[in-house]
C-alpha positions as CSV (number, residue, x, y, z in Angstrom):
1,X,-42.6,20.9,-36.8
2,X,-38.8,20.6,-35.7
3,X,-37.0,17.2,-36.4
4,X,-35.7,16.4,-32.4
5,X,-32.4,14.4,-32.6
6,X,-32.0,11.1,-30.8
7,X,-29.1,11.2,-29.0
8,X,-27.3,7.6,-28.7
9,X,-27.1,6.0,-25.8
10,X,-24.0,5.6,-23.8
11,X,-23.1,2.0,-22.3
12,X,-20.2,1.3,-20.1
13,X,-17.8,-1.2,-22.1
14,X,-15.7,-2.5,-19.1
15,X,-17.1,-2.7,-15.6
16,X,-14.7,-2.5,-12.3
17,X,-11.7,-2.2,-15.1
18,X,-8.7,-0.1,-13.9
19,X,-10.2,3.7,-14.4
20,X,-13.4,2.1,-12.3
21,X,-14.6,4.9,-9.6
22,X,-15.4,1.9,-7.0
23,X,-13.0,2.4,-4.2
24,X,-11.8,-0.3,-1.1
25,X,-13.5,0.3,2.3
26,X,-11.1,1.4,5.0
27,X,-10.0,-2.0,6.9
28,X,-10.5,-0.2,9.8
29,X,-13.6,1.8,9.4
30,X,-15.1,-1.3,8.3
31,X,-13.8,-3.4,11.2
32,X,-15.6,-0.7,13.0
33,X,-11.6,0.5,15.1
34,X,-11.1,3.5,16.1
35,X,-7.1,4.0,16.3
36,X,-4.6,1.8,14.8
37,X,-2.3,-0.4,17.3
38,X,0.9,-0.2,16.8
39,X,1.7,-3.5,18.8
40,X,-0.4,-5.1,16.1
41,X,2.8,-6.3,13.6
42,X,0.9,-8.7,11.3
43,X,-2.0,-5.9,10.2
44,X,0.7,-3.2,9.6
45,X,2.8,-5.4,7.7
46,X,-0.4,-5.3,5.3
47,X,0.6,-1.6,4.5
48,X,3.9,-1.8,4.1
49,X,6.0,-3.1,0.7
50,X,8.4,-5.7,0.2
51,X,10.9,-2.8,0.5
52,X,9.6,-1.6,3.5
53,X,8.4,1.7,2.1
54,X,4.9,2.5,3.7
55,X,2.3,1.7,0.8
56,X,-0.1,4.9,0.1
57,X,-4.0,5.5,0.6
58,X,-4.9,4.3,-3.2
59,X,-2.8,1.1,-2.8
60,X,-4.4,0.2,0.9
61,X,-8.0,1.6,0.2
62,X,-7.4,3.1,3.8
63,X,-9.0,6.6,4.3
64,X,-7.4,9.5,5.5
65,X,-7.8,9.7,9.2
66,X,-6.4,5.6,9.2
67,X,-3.6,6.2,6.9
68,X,-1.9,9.1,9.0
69,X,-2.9,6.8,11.9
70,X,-0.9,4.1,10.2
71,X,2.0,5.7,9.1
72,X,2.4,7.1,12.7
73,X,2.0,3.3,13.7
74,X,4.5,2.1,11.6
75,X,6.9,4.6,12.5
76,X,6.8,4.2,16.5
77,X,6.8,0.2,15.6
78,X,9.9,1.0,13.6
79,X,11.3,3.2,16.6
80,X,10.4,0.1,19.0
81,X,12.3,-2.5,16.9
82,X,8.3,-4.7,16.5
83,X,9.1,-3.6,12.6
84,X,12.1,-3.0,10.1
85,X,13.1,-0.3,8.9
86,X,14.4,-1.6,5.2
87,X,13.5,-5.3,3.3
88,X,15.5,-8.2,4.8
89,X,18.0,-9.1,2.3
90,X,17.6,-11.9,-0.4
91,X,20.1,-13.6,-2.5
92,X,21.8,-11.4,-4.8
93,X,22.6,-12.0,-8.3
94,X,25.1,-10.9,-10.7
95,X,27.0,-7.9,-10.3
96,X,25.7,-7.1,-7.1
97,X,27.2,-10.6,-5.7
98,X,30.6,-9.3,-6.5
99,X,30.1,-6.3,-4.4
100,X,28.4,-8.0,-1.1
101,X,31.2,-10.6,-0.7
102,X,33.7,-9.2,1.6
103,X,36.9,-10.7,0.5
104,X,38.7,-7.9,-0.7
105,X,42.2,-8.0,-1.1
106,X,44.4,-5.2,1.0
């Protein structure tokens, strides 16, 4: 009679850590909308950075058909002035403050 071998038994050692497989819902498949607004300001400013760079599908949790649906959204906002194009400007510091002050001697 043949010996059988146990095999040992794998356990998960971190749950919902940063290699987890869980993914967001869709804010707007779970909302139940259909297209994205683009009059709606305050819910694209959720996918957009502090840069003003349009944030991507694994950052959002949106899914596919919403994320081309918001990037076009952000774009004709952008077009329309509702949205900016770049990050409004903070206080600068250090080298940079030499370069945005204006008084240049000529």
């Amino acid at each position: 009679m043949a010996k059988q071998r146990r095999r040992p038994v794998r356990r998960r050692e971190r749950k919902g850590g940063p290699g987890s497989g869980r993914r967001k819902p869709c804010p707007y498949c779970r909302d139940k909308i259909d297209q994205v607004d683009y009059k709606d300001v305050g819910a694209l400013r959720r996918f957009i950075s502090e840069r003003g760079k349009i944030r991507s599908r694994r950052i959002t949790g949106a899914c596919r058909r919403h994320q081309s649906q918001v990037a076009t959204a952000v774009k004709r906002a952008r077009e329309l002035a509702l949205l900016h194009y770049v990050a409004e400007p903070t206080s600068t510091t250090g080298r940079d403050r030499d370069r945005d002050r204006g008084d240049r001697e000529r």
